[in-house]
C-alpha positions as CSV (number, residue, x, y, z in Angstrom):
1,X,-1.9,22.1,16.6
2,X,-4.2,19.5,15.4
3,X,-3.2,16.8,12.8
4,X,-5.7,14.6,11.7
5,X,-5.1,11.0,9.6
6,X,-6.7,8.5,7.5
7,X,-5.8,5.3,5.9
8,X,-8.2,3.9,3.6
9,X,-11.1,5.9,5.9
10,X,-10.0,3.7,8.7
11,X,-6.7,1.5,9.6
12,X,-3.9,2.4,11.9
13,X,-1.4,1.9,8.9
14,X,0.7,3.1,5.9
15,X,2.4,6.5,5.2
16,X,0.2,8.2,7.7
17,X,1.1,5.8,10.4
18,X,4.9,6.1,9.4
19,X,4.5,10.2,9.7
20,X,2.5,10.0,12.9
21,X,5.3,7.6,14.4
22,X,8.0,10.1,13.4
23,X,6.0,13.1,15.0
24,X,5.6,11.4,18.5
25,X,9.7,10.4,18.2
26,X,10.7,14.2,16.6
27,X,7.5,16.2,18.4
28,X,6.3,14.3,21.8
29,X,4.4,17.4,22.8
30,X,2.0,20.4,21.3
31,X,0.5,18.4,19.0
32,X,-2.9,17.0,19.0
33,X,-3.2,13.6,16.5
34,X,-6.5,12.3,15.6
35,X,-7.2,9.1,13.2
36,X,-10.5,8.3,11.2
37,X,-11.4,4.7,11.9
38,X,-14.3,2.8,11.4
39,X,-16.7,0.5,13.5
40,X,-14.9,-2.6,12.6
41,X,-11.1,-1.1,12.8
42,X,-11.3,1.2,15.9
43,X,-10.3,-1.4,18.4
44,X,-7.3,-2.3,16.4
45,X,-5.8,1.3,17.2
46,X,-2.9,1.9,20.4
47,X,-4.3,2.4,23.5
48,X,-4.7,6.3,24.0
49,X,-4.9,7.3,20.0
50,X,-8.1,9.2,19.6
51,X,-10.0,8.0,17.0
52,X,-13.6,9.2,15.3
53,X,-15.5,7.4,13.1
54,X,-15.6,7.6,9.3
55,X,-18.2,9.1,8.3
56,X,-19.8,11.1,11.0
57,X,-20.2,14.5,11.7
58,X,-17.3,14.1,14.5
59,X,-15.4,13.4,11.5
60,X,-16.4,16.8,9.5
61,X,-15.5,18.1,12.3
62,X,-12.1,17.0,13.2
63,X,-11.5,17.3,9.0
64,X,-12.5,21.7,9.7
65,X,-10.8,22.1,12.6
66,X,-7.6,20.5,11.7
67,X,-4.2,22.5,11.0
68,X,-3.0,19.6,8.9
69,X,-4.6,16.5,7.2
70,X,-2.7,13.7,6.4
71,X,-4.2,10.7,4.0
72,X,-3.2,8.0,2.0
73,X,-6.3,8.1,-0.1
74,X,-9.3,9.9,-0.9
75,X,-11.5,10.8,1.5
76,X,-15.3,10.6,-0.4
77,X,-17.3,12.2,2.2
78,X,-18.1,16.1,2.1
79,X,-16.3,18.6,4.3
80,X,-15.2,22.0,3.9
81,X,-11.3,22.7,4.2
82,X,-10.0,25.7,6.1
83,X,-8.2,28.4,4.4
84,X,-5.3,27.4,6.9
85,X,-5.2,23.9,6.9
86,X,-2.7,22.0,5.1
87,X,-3.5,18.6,3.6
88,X,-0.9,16.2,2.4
89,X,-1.9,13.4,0.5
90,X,0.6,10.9,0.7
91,X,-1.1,8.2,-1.6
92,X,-0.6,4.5,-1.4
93,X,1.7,3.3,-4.4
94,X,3.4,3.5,-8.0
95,X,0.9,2.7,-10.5
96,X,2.1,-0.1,-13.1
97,X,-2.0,-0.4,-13.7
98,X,-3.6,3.0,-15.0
99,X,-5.4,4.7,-12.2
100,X,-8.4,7.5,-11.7
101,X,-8.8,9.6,-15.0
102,X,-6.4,8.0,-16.7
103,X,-8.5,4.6,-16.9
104,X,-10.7,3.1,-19.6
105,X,-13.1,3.3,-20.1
106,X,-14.6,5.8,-17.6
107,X,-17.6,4.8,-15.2
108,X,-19.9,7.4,-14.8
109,X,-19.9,9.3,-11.5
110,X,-17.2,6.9,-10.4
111,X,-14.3,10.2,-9.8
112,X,-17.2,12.5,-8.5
113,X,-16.4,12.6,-5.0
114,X,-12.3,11.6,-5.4
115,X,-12.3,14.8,-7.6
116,X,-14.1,16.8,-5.3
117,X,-11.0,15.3,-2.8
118,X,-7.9,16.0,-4.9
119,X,-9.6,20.1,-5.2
120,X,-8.9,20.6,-0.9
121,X,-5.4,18.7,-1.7
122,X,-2.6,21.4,-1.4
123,X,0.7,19.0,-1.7
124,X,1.2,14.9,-2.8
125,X,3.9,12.6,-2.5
126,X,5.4,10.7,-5.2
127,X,7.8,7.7,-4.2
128,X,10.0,8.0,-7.6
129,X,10.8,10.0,-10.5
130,X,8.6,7.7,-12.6
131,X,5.7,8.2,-10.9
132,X,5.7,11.9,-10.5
133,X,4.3,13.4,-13.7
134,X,2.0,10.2,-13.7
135,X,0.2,10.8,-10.5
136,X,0.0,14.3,-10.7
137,X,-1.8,13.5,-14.2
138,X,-4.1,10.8,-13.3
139,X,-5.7,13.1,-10.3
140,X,-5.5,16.6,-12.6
141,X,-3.8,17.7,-9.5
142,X,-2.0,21.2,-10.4
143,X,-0.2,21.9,-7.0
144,X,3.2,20.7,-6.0
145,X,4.0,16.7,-6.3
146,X,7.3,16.2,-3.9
147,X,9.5,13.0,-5.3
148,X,10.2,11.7,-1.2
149,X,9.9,7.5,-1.2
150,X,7.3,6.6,0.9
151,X,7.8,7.0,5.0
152,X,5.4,3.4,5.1
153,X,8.7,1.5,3.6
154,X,11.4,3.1,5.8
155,X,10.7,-0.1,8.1
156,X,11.9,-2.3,5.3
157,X,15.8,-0.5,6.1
158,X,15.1,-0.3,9.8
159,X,17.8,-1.8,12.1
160,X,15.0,-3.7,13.3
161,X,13.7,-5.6,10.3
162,X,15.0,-8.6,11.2
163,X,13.7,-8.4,14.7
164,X,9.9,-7.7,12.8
165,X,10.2,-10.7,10.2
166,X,11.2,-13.3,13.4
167,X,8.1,-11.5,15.4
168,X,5.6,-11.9,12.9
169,X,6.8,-15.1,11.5
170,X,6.3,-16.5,15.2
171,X,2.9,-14.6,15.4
172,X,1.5,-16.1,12.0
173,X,3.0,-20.1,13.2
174,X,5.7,-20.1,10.8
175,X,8.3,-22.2,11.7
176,X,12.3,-21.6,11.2
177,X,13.0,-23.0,7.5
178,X,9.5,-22.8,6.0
179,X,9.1,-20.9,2.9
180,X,6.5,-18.0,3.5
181,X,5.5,-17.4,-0.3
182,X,3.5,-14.1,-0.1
183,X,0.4,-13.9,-2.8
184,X,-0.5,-10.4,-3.0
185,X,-2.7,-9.5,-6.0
186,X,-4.3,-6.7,-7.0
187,X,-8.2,-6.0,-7.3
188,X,-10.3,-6.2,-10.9
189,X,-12.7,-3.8,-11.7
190,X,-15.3,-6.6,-12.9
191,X,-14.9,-8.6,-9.7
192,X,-15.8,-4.9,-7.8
193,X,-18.3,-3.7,-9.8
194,X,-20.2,-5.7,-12.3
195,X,-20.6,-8.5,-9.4
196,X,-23.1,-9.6,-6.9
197,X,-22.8,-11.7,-4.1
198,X,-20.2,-11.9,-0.9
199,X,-17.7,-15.0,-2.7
200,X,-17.4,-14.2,-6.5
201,X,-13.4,-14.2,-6.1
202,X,-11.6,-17.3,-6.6
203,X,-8.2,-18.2,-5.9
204,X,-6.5,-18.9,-9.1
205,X,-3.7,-21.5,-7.5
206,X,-4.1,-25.0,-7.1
207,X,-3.7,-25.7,-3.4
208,X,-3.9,-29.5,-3.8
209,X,-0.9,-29.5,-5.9
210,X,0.8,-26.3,-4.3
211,X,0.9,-28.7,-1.1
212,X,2.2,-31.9,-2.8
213,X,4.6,-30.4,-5.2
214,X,6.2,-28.2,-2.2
215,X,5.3,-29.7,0.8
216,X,5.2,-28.6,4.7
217,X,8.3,-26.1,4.0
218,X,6.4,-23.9,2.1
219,X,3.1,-21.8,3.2
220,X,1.3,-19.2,1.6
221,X,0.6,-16.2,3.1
222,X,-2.9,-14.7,1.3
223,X,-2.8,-10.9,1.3
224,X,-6.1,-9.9,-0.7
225,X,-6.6,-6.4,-1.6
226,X,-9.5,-4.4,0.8
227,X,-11.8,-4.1,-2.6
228,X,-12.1,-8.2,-2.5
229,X,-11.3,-9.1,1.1
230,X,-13.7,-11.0,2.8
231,X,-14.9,-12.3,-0.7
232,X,-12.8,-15.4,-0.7
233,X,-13.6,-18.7,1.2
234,X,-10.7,-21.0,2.1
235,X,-11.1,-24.5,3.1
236,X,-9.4,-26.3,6.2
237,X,-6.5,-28.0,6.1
238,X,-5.0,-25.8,3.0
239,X,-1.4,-24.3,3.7
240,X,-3.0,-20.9,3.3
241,X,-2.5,-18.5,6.4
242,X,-4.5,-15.6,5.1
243,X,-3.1,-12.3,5.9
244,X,-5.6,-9.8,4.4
245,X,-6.4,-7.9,7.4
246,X,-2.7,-7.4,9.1
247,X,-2.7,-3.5,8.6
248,X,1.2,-2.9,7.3
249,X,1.8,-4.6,3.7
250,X,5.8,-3.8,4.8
251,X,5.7,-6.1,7.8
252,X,4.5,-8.9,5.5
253,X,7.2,-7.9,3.1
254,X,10.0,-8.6,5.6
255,X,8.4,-12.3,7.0
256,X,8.2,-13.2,3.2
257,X,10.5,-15.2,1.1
258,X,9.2,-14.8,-2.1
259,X,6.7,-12.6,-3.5
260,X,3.6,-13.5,-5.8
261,X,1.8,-10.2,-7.4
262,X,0.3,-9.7,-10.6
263,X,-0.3,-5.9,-11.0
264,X,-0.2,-5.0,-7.4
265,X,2.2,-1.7,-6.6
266,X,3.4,-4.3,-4.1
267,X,6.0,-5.2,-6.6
268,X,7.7,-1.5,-6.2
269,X,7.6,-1.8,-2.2
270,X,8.6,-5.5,-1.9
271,X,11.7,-4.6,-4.6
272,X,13.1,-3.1,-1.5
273,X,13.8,-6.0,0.5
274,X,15.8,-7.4,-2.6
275,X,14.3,-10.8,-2.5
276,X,12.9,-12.6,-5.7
277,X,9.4,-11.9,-6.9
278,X,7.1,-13.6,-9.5
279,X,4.2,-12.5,-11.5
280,X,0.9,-14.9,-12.0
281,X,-0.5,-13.2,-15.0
282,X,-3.0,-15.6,-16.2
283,X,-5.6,-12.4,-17.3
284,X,-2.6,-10.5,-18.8
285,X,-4.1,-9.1,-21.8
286,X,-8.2,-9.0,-20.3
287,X,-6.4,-6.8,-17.5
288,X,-4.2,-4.8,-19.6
289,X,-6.9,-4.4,-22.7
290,X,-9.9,-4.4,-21.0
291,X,-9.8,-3.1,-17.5
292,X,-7.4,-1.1,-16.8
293,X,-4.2,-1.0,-19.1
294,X,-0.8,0.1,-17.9
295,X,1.8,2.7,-17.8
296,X,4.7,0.2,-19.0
297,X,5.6,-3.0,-20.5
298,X,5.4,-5.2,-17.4
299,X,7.2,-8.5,-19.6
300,X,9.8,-5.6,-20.1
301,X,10.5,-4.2,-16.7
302,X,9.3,-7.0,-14.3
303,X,12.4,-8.1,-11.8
304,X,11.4,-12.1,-12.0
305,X,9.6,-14.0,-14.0
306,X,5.8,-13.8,-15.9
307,X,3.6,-17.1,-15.4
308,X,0.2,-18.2,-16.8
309,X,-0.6,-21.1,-15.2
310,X,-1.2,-22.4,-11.3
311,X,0.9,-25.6,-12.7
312,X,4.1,-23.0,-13.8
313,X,3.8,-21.0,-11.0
314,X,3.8,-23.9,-8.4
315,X,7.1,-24.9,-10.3
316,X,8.6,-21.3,-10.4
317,X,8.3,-21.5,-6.6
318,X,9.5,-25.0,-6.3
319,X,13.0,-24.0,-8.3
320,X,12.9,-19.7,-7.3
321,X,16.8,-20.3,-6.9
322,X,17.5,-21.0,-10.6
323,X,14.0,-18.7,-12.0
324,X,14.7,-15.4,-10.4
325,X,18.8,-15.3,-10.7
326,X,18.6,-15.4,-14.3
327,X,16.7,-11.7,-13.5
328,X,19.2,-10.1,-11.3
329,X,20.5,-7.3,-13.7
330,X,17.0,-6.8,-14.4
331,X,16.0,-6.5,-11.0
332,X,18.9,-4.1,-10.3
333,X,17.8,-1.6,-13.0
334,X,13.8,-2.1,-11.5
335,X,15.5,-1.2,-7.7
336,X,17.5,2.2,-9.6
337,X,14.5,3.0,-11.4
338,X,11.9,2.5,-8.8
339,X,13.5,2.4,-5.4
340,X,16.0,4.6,-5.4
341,X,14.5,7.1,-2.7
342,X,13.5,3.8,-0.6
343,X,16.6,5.0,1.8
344,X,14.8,4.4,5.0
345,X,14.8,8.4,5.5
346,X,11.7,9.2,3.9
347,X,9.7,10.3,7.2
348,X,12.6,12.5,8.1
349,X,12.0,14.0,4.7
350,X,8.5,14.5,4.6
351,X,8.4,15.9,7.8
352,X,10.9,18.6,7.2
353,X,8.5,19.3,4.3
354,X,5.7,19.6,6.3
355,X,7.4,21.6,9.3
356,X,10.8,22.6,8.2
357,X,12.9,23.5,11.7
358,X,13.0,26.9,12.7
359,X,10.3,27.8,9.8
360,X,8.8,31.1,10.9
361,X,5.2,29.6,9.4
362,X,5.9,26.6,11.9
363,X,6.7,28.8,14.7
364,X,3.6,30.4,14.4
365,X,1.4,27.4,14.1
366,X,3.1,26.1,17.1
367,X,2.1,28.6,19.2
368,X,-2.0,28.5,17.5
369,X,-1.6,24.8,18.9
């Protein structure tokens, strides 16, 4: 049986890592696991994982002759699914921020080839009853949308989460007692498209005083979305570590202290961990009226607090202890709302969906493998 994955058309990462992981622990043997990567990302892969390039014709190839296709987004080149192939699409977040059809107003051609995707999809994952009939909207997918969590955040309740924060905090130089404030915005739709140029994205905090206000206890950890990264330069001497290319978001969740997002569906993975979150808006209503708009009242349902400036964010951070309790009943409805399926079981439960034990269907594809 052949299973083939893809992250963002090329990292080792997210819900397909998470459901790959749980078939070598539940399925050592029979199965045959193949991951689209890309020039830049195939040597970040395990030793042993075969890997083929995205785009190629080795990867039409491995895309037709696979049993089951497992993505976390859509894949824009052209190939022709098999009758009996299976292709989960796992997706990569709840939407606050409107997303594919549902956004205005459209760009012409922009859906083409995502649409042409979401027609070979025959199942998708939602993380939460909110997001169900929302996703399953936005795409104009008509199959069946299964309300699971998302396997990718099962780490964040895993016996060894303390064991990843103290590796990774050691790996990024963070000492014991430092503050790791994680800044983890989402992408804008005229930074992407109606600009030219490799550095048109500016960090919107003031470093300078971010430094002098906090001090050496406190560093922030840059995690830039993949539409912008690379698009930012940051000085020497700054206490920026910038984390934009460590594959797993959830890792970064559990060696931060505090979160900083905007409109990033970070907000609904990092609720998880329990810890306090704020939200930089400084473009609130250009985001919300021009761009993209959203699917709720983020002043209404955000867990911590909304800031417009670099000056009241710096301060937020500077007193988090008296800015996010205020929130906590707030936060608790957020975590029942949003998190509630963030149990730490969701591989197990998209797996059984996949290959339920002692299904006749995956008996018989067993023995095709």
């Amino acid at each position: 049986m052949r299973i083939v994955y893809s992250t963002f058309r090329g990292l080792f990462a997210d819900n397909p890592r998470a459901l790959y992981e749980g078939l070598l622990r539940r399925r050592p043997d029979g199965l045959t696991h193949t991951w689209l990567c890309n020039e830049r990302t195939r040597a970040s892969f395990p030793a042993g994982v075969e890997t083929v390039i995205y785009p190629s014709a080795e990867a039409v190839t491995a895309l037709e002759t696979a049993d089951v296709v497992i993505a976390n987004d859509c894949l824009s080149m052209p190939w022709d699914k098999q009758p009996t192939t299976t292709y989960l699409q796992t997706w990569h977040g709840t939407p606050l921020k409107r997303i594919h059809h549902d956004v205005r107003p459209v760009r012409e051609g922009w859906l083409d080839n995502a649409d042409k995707d979401v027609a070979r999809w025959d199942l998708l994952l939602s993380p939460n009853a909110v997001s169900t009939d929302l996703l399953g909207h936005a795409f104009g997918f008509r199959g069946p949308v299964h309300e699971t969590g998302y396997p990718r955040n099962d780490v964040l309740n895993s016996p060894d989460r303390d064991g990843i924060r103290a590796r990774l905090r050691a790996d990024l130089g963070i000492a014991d007692g430092t503050t790791a404030v994680l800044y983890a915005p989402t992408w804008r739709d005229d930074l992407v498209f109606d600009h030219a140029g490799p550095r048109d994205f500016e960090l919107p905090i003031d470093l300078a005083a971010f430094a002098e206000r906090l001090g050496p206890d406190h560093v922030l950890l840059l995690r830039l979305h993949s539409m912008v990264t690379g698009r930012l330069a940051i000085g020497p001497d700054t206490p920026v570590i910038d984390v934009s290319d460590h594959a797993e978001s959830a890792e970064l969740y559990l060696a931060a202290d505090v979160l900083v997002t905007d409109y990033s569906s970070a907000m609904f993975d990092f609720a998880v961990t329990g810890k306090p979150m704020l939200f930089y808006t400084y473009d609130l209503e250009h985001y919300r009226d021009d761009l993209r708009g959203f699917y709720f009242d983020l002043a209404e349902i955000a867990p911590g607090p909304l800031v417009r400036t670099s000056a009241e964010l710096i301060e937020a951070i500077a007193d988090i202890d008296v800015a996010v309790p205020e929130r906590t009943e707030r936060y608790a409805r957020f975590r029942e709302t949003f998190c509630a399926l963030e149990d730490g079981h969701a591989t197990e439960r998209v797996l059984d969906l996949l290959f339920p034990p002692g299904h006749p269907a995956e008996r018989s594809t067993m023995e095709r493998g």
